[in-house]
N, C-alpha and C positions, 0 to 999 in steps of 0.2 A: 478457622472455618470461614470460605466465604458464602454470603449469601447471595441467589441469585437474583437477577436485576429486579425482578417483578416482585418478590419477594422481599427485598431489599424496599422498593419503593412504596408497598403497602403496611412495610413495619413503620414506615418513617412516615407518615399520613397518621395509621394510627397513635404515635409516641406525639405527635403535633396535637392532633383534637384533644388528647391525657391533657398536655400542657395547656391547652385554650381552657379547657372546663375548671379547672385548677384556679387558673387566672381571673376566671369569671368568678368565681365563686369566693367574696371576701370571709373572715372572719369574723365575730361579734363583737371583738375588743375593739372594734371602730365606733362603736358606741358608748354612751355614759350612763352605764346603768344607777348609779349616784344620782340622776336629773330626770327620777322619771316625771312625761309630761301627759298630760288626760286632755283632750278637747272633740268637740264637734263640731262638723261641717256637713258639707255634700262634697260627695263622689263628681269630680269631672268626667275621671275618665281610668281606664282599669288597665292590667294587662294580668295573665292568667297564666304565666309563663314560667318556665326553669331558668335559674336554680329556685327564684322566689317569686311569688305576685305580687303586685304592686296596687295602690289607688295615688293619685292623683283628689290629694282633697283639698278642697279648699274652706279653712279654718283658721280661728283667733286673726286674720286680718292676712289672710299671705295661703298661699299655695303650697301645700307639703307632698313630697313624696313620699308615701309610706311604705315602706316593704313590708310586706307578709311572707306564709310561709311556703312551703314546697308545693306546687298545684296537690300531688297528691294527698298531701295532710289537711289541708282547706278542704277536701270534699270528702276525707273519711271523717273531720268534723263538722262537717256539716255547712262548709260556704262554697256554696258550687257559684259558680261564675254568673249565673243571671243576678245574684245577689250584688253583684260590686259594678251593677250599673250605674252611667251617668243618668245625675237627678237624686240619686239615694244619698237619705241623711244615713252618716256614720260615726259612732263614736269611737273615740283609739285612745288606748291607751299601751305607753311605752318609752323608746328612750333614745334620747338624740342622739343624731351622731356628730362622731367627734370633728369630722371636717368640712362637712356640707350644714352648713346651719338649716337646711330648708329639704332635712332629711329625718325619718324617724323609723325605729325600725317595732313598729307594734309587737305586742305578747297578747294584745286581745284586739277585737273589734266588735261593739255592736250594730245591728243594722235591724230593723222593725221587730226590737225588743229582743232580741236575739243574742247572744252572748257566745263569742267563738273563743277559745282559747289556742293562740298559734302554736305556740312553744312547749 
């Protein structure tokens, strides 16, 4: 069966962005669930974005990334995005990961007494 050019070219665009979103999107065995670590800091600075949302905090003496969970899971429990402003104390608890030492991938955060469970 041949496919026709335009055709052809919009299937192979689509099969590319499959494979991009794929790529982007890692596994959790990249973390040590074994080492769970708890601290607080303030929020630098946020992103709100797919596959996962992130803070930018700065804690125990160093600056972590933390990944959170799917925008849309944050805001059907309840952390919508004005929440993970720069300035905001936050507490995290979760689990490092195995190749970025100055990564963590939270299952909770608190933020003004607030308790979000990600996972």
């Amino acid at each position: 069966m041949r496919i026709p050019g335009f055709a052809a070219t919009v299937l192979m665009m689509v099969l590319a962005g499959v494979a991009a979103g794929v790529r982007a999107h890692h596994g959790w065995s990249g973390y040590d669930s074994a080492q769970p670590l708890q601290f607080e800091g303030v929020i630098k600075d946020s992103g709100y974005e797919h596959p996962h949302g992130y803070v930018h905090l700065e804690a125990a003496g160093k600056l972590w990334t933390v990944v959170l969970a799917p925008p849309s899971r944050m805001e059907n429990r309840g952390l919508p995005p004005a929440m993970l402003k720069a300035g905001a104390k936050a507490k995290v608890e979760g689990y490092p990961s195995r190749s970025d030492p100055g990564e963590l991938r939270a299952e909770r955060i608190t933020i003004d007494g607030k308790t979000i469970e990600l996972r």
